[in-house]
PDB file with one MODEL, atoms N, CA, C and O in Angstrom:
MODEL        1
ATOM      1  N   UNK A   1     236.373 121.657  58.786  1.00  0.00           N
ATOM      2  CA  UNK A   1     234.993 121.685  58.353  1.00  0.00           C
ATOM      3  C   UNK A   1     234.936 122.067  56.878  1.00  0.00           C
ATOM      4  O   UNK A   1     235.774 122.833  56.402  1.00  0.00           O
ATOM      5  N   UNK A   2     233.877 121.496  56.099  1.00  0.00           N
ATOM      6  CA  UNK A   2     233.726 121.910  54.799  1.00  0.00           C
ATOM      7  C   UNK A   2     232.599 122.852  54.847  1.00  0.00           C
ATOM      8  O   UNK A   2     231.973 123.048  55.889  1.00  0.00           O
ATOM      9  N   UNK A   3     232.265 123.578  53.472  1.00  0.00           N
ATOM     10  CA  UNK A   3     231.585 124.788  53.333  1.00  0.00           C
ATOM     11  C   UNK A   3     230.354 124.355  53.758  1.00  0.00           C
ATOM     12  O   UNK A   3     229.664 125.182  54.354  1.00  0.00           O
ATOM     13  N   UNK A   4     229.813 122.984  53.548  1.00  0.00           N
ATOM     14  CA  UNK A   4     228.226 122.394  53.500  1.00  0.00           C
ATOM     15  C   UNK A   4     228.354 122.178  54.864  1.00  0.00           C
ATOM     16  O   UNK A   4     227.207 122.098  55.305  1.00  0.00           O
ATOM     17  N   UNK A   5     229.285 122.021  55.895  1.00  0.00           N
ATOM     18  CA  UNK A   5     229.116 121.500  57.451  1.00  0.00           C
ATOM     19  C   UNK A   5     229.146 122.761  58.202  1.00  0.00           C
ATOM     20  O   UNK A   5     229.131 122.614  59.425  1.00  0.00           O
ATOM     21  N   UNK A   6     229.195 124.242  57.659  1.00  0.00           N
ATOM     22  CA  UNK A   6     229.562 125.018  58.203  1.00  0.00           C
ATOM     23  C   UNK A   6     227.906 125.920  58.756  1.00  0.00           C
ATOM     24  O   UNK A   6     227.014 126.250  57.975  1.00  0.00           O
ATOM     25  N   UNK A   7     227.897 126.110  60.043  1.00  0.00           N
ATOM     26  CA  UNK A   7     226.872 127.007  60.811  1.00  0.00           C
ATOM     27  C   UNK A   7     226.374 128.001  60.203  1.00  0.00           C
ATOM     28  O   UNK A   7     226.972 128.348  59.185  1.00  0.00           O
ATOM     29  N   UNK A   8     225.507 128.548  60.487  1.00  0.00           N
ATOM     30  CA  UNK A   8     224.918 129.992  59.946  1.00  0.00           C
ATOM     31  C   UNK A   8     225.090 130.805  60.900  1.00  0.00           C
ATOM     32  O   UNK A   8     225.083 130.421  62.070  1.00  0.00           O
ATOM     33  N   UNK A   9     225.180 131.427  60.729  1.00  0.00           N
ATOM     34  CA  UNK A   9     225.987 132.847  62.024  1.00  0.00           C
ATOM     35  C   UNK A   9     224.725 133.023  62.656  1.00  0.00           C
ATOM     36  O   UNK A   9     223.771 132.483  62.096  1.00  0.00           O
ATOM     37  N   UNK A  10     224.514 133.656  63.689  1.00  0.00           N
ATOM     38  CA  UNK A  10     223.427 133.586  64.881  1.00  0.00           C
ATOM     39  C   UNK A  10     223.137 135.183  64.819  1.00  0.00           C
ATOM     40  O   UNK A  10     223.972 136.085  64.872  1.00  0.00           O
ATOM     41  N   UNK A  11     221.819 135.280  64.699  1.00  0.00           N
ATOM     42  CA  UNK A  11     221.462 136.627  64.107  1.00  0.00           C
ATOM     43  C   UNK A  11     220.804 137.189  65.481  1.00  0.00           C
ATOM     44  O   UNK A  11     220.617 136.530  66.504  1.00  0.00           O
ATOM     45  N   UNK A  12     220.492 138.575  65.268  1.00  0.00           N
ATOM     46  CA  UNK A  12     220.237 139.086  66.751  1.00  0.00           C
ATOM     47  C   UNK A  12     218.272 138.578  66.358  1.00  0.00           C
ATOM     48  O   UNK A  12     217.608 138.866  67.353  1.00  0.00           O
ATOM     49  N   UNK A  13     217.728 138.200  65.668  1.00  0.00           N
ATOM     50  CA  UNK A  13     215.966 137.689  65.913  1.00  0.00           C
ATOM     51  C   UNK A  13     216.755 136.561  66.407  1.00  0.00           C
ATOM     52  O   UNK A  13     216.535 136.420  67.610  1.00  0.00           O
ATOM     53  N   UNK A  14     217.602 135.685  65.947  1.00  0.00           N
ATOM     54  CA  UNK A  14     217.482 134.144  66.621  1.00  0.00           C
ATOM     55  C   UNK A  14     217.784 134.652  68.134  1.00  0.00           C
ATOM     56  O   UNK A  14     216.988 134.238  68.977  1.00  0.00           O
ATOM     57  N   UNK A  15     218.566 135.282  68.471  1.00  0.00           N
ATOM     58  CA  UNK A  15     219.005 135.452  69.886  1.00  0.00           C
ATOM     59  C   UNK A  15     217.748 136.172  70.994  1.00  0.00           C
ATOM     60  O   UNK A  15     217.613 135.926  72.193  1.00  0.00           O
ATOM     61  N   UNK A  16     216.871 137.179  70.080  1.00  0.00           N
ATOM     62  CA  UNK A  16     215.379 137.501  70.970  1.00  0.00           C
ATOM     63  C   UNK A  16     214.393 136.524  70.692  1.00  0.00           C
ATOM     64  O   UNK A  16     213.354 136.575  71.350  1.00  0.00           O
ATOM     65  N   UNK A  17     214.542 135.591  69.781  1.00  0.00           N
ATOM     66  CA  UNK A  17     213.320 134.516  69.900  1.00  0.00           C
ATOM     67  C   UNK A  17     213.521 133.570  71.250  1.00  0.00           C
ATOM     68  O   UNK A  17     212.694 133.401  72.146  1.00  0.00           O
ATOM     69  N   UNK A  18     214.821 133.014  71.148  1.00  0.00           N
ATOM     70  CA  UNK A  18     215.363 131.721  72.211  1.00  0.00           C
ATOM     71  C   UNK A  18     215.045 133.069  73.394  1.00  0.00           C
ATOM     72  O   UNK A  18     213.926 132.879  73.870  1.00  0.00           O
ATOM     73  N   UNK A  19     215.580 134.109  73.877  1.00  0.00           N
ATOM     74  CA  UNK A  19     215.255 134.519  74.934  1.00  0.00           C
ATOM     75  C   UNK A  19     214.020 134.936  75.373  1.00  0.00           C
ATOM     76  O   UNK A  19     213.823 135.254  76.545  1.00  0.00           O
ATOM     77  N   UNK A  20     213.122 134.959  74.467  1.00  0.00           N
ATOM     78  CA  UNK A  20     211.543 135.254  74.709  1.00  0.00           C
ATOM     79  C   UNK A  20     211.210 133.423  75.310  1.00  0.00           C
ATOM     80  O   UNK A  20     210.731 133.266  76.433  1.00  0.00           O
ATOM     81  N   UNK A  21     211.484 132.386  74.556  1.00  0.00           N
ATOM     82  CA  UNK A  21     211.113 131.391  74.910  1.00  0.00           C
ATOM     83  C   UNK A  21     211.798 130.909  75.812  1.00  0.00           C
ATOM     84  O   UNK A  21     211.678 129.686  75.731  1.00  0.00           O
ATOM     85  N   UNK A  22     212.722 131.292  76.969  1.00  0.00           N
ATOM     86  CA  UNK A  22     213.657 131.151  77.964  1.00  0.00           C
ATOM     87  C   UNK A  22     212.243 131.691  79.252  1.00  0.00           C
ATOM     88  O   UNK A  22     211.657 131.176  80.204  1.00  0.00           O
ATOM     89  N   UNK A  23     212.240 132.964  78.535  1.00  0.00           N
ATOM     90  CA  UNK A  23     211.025 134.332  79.723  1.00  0.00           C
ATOM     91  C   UNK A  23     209.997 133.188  79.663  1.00  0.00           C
ATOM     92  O   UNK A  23     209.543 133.022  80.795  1.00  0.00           O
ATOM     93  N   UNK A  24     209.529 132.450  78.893  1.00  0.00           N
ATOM     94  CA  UNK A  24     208.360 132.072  79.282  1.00  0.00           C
ATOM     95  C   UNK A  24     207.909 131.067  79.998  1.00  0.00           C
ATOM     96  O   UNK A  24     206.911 130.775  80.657  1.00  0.00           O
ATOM     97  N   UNK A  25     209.531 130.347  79.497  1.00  0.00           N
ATOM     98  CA  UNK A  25     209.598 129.211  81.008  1.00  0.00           C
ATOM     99  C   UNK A  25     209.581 129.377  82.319  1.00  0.00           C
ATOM    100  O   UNK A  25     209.213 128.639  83.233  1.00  0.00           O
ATOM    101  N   UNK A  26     210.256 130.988  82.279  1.00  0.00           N
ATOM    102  CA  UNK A  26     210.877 130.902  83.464  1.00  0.00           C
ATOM    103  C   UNK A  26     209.294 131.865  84.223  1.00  0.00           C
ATOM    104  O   UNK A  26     208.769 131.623  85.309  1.00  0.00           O
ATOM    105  N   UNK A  27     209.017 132.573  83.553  1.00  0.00           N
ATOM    106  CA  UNK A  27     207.445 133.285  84.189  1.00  0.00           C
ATOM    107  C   UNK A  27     206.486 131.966  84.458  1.00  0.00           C
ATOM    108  O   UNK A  27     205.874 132.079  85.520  1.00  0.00           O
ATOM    109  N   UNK A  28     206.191 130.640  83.683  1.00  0.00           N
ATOM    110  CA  UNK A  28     205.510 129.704  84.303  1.00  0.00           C
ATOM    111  C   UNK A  28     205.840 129.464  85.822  1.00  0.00           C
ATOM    112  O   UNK A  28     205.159 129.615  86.836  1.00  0.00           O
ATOM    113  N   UNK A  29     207.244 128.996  85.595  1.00  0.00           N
ATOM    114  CA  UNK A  29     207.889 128.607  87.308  1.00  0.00           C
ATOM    115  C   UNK A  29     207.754 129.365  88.124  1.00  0.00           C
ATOM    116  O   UNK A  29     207.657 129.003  89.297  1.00  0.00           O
ATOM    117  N   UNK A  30     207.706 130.619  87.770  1.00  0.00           N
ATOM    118  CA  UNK A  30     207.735 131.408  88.830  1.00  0.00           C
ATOM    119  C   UNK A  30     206.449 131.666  89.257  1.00  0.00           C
ATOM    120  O   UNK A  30     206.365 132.155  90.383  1.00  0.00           O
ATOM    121  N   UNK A  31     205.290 131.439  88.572  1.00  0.00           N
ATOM    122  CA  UNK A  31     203.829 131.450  88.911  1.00  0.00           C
ATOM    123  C   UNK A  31     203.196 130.266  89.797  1.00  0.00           C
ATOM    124  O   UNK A  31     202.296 130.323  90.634  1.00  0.00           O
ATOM    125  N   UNK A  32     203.808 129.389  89.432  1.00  0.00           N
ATOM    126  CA  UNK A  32     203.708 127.967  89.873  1.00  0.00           C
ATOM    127  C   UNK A  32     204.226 128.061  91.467  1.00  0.00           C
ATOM    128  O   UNK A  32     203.520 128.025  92.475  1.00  0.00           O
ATOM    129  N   UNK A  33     205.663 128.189  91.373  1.00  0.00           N
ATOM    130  CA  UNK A  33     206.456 128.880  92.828  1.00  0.00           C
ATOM    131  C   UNK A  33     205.518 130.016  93.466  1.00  0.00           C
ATOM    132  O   UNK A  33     205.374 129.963  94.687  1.00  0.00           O
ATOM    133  N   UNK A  34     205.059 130.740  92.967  1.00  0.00           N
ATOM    134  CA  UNK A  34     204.110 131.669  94.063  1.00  0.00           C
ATOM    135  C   UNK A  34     203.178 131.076  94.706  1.00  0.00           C
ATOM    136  O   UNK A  34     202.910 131.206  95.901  1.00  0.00           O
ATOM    137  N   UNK A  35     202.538 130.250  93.735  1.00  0.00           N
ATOM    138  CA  UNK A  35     200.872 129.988  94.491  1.00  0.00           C
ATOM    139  C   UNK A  35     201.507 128.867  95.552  1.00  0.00           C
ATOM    140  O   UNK A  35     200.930 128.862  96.640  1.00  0.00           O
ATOM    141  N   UNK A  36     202.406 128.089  95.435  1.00  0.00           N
ATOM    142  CA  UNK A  36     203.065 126.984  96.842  1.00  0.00           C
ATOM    143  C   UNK A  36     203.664 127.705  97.778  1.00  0.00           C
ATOM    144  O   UNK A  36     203.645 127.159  98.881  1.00  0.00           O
ATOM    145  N   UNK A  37     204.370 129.093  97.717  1.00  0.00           N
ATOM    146  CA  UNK A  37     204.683 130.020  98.922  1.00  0.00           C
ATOM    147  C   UNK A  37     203.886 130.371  99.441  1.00  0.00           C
ATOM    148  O   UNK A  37     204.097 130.700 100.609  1.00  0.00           O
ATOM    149  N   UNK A  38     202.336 130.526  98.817  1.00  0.00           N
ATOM    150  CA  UNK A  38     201.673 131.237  99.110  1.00  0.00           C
ATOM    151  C   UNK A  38     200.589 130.482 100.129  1.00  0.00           C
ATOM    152  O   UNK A  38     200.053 131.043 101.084  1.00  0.00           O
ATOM    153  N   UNK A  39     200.343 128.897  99.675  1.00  0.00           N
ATOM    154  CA  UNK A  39     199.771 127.858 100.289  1.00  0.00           C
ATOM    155  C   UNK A  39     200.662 127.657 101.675  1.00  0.00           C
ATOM    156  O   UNK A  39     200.099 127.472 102.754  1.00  0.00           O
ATOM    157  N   UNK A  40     201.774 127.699 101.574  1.00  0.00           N
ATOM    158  CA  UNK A  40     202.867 127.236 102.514  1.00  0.00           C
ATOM    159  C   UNK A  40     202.694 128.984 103.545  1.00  0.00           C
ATOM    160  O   UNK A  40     203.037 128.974 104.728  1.00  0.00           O
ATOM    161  N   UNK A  41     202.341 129.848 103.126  1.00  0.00           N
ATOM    162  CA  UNK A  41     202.885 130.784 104.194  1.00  0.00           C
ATOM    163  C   UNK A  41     201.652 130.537 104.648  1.00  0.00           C
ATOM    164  O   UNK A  41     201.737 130.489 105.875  1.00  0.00           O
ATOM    165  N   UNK A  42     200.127 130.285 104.168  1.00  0.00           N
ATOM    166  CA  UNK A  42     198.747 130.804 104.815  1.00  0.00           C
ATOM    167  C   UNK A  42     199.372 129.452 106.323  1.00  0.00           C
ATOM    168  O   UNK A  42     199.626 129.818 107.470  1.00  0.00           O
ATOM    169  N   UNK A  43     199.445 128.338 105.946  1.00  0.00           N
ATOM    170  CA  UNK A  43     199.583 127.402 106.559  1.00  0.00           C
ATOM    171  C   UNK A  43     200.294 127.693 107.948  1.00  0.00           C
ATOM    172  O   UNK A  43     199.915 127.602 109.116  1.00  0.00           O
ATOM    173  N   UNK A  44     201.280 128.015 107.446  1.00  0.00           N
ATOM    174  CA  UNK A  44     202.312 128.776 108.472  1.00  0.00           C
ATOM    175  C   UNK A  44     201.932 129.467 109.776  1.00  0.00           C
ATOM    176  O   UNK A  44     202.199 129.245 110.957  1.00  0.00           O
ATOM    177  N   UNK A  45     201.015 130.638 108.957  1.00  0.00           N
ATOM    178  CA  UNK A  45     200.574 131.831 109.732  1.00  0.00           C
ATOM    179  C   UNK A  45     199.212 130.657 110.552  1.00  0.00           C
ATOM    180  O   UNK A  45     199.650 130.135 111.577  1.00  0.00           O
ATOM    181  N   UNK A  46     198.367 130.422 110.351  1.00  0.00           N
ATOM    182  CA  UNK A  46     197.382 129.785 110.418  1.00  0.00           C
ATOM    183  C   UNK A  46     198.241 128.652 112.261  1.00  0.00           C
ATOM    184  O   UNK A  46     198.008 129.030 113.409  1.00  0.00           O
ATOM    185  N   UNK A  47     198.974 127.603 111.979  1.00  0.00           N
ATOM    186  CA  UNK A  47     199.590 127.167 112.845  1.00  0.00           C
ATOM    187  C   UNK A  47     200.487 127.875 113.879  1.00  0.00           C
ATOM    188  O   UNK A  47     200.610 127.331 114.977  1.00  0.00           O
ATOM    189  N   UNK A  48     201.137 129.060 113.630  1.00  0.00           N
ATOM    190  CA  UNK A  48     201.786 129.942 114.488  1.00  0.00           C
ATOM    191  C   UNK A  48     200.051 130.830 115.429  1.00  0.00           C
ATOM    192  O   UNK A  48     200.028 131.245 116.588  1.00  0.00           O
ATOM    193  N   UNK A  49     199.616 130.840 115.058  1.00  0.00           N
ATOM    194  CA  UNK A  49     198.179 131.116 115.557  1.00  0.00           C
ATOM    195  C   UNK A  49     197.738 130.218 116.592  1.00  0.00           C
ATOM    196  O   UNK A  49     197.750 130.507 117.788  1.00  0.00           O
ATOM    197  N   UNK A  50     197.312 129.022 116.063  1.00  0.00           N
ATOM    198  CA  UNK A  50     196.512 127.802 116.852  1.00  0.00           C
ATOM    199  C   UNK A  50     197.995 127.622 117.782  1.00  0.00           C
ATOM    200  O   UNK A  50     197.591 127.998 118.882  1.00  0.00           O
ATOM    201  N   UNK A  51     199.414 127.280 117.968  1.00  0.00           N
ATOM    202  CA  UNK A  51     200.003 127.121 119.083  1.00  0.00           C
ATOM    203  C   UNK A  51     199.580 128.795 120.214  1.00  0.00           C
ATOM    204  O   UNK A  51     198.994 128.763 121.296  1.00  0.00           O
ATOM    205  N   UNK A  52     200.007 129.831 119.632  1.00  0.00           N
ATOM    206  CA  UNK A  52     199.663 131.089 120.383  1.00  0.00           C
ATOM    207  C   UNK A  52     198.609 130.992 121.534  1.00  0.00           C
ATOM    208  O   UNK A  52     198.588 131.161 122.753  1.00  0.00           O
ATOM    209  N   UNK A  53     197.679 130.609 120.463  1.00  0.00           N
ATOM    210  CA  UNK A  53     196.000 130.411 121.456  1.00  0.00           C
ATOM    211  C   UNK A  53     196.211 129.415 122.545  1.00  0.00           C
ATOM    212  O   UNK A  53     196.136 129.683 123.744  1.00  0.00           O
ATOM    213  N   UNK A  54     196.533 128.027 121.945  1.00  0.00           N
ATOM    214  CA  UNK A  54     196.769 127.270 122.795  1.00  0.00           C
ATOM    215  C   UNK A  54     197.885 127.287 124.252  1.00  0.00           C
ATOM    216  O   UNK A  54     197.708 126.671 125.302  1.00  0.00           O
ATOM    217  N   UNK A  55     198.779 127.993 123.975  1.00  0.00           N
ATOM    218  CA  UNK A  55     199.854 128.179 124.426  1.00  0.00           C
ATOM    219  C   UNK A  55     198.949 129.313 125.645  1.00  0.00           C
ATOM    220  O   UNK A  55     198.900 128.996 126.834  1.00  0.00           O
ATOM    221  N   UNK A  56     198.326 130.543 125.154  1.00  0.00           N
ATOM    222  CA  UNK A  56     198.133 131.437 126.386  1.00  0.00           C
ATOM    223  C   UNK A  56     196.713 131.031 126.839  1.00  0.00           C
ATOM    224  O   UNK A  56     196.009 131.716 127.581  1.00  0.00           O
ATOM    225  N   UNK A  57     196.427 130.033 126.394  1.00  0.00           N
ATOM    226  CA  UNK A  57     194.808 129.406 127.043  1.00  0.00           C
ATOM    227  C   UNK A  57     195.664 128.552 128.129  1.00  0.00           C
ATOM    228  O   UNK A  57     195.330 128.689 129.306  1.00  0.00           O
ATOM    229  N   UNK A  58     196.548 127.839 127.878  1.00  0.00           N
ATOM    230  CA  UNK A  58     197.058 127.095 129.245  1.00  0.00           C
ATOM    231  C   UNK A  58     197.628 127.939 130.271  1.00  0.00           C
ATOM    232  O   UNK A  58     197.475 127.790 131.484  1.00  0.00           O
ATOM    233  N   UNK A  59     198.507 129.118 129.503  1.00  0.00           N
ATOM    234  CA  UNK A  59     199.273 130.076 130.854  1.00  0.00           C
ATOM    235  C   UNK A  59     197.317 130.775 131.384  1.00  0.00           C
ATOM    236  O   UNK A  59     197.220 131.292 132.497  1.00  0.00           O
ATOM    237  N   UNK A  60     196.597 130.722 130.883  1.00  0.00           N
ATOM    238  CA  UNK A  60     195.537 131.873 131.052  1.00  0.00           C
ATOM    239  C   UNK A  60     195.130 130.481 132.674  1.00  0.00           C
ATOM    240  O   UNK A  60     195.188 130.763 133.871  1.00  0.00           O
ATOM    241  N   UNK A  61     194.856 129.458 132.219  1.00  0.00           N
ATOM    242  CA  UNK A  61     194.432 128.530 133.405  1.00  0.00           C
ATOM    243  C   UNK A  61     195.244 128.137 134.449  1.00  0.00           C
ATOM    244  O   UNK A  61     194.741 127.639 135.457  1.00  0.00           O
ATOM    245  N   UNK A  62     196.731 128.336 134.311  1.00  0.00           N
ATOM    246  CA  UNK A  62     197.438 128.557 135.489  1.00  0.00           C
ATOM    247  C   UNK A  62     197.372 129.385 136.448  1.00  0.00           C
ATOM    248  O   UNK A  62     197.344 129.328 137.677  1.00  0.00           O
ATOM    249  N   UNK A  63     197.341 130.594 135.227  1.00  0.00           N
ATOM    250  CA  UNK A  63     197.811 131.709 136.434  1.00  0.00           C
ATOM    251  C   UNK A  63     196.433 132.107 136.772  1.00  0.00           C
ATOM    252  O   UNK A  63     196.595 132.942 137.663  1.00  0.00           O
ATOM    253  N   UNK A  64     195.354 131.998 136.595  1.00  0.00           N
ATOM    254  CA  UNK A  64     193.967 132.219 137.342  1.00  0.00           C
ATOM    255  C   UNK A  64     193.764 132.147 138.596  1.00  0.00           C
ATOM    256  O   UNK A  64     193.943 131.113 139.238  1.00  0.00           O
ATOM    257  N   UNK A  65     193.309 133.404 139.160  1.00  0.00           N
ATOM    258  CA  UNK A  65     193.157 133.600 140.836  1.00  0.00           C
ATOM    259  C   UNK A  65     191.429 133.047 141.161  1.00  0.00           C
ATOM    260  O   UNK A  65     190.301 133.411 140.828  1.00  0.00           O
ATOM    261  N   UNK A  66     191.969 132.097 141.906  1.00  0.00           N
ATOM    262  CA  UNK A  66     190.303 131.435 142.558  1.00  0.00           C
ATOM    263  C   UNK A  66     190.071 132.474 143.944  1.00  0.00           C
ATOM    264  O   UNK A  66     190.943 132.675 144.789  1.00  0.00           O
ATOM    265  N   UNK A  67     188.780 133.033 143.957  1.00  0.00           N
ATOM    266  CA  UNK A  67     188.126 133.903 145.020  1.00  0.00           C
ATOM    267  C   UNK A  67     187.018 132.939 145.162  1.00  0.00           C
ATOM    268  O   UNK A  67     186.161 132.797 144.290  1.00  0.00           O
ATOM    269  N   UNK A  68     187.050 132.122 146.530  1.00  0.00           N
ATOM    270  CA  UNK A  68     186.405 131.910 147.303  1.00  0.00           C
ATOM    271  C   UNK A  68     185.073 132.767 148.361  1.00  0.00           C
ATOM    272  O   UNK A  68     185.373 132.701 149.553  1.00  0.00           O
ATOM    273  N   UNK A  69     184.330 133.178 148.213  1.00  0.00           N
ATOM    274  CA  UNK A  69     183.132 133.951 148.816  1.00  0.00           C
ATOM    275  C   UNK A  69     182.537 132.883 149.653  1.00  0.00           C
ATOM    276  O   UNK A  69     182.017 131.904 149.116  1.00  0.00           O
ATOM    277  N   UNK A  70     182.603 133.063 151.376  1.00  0.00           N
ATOM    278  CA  UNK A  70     181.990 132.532 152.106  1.00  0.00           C
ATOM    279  C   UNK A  70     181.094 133.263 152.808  1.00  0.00           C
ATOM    280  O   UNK A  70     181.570 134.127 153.545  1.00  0.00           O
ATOM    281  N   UNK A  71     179.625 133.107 152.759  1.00  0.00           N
ATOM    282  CA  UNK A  71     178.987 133.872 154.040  1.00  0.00           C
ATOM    283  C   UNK A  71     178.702 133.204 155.284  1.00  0.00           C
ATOM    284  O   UNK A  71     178.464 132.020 155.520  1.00  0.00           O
ATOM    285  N   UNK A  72     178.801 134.533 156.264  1.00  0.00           N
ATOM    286  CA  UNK A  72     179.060 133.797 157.784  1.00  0.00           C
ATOM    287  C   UNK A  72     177.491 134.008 158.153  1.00  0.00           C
ATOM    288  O   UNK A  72     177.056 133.630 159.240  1.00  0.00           O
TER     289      UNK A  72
ENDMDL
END
């Protein structure tokens, strides 16, 4: 390499600028990633619910005792 092709040494501001602009990518994604966990868990909970109901509304109509009342 000649003197004119040669790098500038990497100073500790260049090294906290690139890592401030690293944090800020990475705090978008991760905001972005919350609110879809967050859509995805209501969903979740919401369907683990509606089978539950459904599920002990059918055992609830099985196992139901019919009392017959006849007067003599």
């Amino acid at each position: 390499m000649t003197a004119a092709m040669k790098p500038a040494p990497v100073s500790r501001v260049d090294l906290e600028n690139k890592f401030r602009q690293l944090q800020g990518g990475v705090n978008e994604t991760t905001e972005t990633a919350k609110s879809y966990a967050l859509a995805a868990g209501a969903v979740i909970v919401v369907g683990v619910a509606a089978v539950a109901f459904f599920v002990g509304r059918r055992r609830g109509k099985k196992k139901t005792t019919v009392v017959e009342i006849r007067r003599v």
